[in-house]
N, C-alpha and C positions, 0 to 999 in steps of 0.2 A: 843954625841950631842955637837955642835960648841954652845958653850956659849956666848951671847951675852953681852958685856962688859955693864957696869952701862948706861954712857951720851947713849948707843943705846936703851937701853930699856926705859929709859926716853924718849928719843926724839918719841918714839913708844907710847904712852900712851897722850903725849901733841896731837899728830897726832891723836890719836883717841878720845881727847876731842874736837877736833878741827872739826871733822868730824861728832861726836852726836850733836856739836852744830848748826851746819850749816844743818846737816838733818832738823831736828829738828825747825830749824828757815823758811825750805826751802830758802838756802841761796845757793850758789855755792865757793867751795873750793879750791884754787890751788894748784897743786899737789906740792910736796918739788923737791928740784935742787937731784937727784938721787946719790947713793954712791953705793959703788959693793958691800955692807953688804947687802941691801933694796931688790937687786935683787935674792939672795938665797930663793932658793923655803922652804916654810915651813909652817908646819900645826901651824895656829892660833886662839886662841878663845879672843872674845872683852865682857868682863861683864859690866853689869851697874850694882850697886847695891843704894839703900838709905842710906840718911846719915843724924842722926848718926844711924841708924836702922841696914844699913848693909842688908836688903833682898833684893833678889834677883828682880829686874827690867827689867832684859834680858839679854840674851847669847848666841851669836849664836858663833860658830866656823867652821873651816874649818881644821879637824884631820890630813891629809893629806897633805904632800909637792906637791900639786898640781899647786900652784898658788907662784907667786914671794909673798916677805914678806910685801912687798910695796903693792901689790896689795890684797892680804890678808886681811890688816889690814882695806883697803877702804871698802873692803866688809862685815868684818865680822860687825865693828864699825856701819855702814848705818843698815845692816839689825839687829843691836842687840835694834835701835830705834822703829823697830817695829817686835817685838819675837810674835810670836801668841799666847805665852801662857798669854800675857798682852794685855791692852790699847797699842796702840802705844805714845811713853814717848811726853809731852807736855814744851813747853817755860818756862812755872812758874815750872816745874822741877830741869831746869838745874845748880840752887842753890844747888839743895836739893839730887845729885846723887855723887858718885864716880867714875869712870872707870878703868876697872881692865884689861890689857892685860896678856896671858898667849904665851909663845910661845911655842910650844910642837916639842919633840925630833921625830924621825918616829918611829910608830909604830911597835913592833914586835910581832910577832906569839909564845904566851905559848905554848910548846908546852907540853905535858902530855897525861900519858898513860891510868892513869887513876884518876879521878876527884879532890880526895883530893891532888894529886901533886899542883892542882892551888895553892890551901892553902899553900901552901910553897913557892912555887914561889914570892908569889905579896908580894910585901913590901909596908906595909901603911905607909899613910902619902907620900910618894914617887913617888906611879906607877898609872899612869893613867890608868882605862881601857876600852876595846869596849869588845864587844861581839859583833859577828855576826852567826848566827842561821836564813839556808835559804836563804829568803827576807830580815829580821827583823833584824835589827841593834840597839846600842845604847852606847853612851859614859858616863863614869864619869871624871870629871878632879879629878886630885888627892886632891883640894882642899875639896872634896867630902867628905873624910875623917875623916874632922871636925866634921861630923854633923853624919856619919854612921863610929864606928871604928872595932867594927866586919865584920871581912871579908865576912864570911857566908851571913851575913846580906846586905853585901857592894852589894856583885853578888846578891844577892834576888833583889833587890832594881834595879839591872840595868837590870835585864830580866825583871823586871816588867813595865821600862820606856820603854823597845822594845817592850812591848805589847806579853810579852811570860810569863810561868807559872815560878813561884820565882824559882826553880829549874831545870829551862833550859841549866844554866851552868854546870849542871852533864852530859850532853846528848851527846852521842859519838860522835855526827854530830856539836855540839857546838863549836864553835873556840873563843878563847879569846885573846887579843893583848895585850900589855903592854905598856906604853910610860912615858917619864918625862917630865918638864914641867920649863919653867924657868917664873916668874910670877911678875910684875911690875906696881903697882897701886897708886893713886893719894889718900896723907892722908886725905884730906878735899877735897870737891869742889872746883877745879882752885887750890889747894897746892901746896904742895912741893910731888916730886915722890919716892918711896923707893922699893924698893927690897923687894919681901915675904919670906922669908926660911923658906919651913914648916919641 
């Protein structure tokens, strides 16, 4: 994964505060003067969380190098304003949030022959994961970690947000991906930017 230096990951998080606040105000944004970093395609997720609380407010991402980073970050930051699993975030909020960008390496295909290989594979604290099974998808960022540090538990927990039985990641038809994460978030409201190493 091409590592994004500090001032880029900064200027990535100011842009996506800049972008929750102007959603948010219904305001209109001007896009930045463009650099050949902004245009690498890569999979990004924008969080919001409270502060000092730290829950979660909204997150949308986009796993996949589909989209330049630049254009990534517009999308993921506008629609992490309105996550359907909240209120869409209000004006007398934007005191009271942090924003967290992650940018994520591409995903790859565990591959295993059979189940408990995953359990060896995934390194916590590190590896982001998908499952996909079928139709039914579902991601964890590896920040995920924090809060589930059993593996066992980790995969339960992400077959159950794809809306499949906590034990889907056993099933020969199950495919699991792996990805890393480089992660850059704002200490207080409007702060200073720092780098996560988890």
């Amino acid at each position: 994964m091409k590592m994004l230096n500090f001032s880029q990951g900064e200027f990535l998080v100011k842009l996506a505060r800049k972008i929750v606040d102007a959603q948010t105000k219904k305001e209109k944004i001007e896009r930045p003067k463009l650099e050949e970093w902004m245009l690498e395609k890569r999979g990004v997720f924008t969080t919001i969380e409270t502060y000092p609380e730290h829950e979660l407010r909204g997150c949308i991402g986009i796993p996949y190098p589909i989209h330049s980073l630049i254009d990534a970050i517009f999308i993921t930051a506008r629609e992490a304003c309105s996550d359907p699993r909240f209120e869409p975030l209000g004006k007398d909020e934007l005191e009271k949030i942090v924003i967290e960008v992650s940018v994520l390496s591409d995903p790859k295909e565990i591959k295993a022959k059979r189940s408990e290989e995953y359990l060896e594979k995934i390194e916590r604290y590190k590896d982001g994961i998908i499952i996909k099974y079928g139709l039914a998808s579902a991601l964890f960022l590896p920040q995920v970690w924090e809060k589930i540090s059993n593996k066992e538990e980790f995969l339960a927990n992400l077959c159950l947000k794809a809306g499949l039985s906590p034990n889907c990641w056993k099933h020969p038809n199950a495919k699991l991906f792996k990805f890393s994460v480089q992660i850059f978030k704002e200490e207080k409201p409007y702060g200073n930017i720092i780098e996560v190493r988890l």
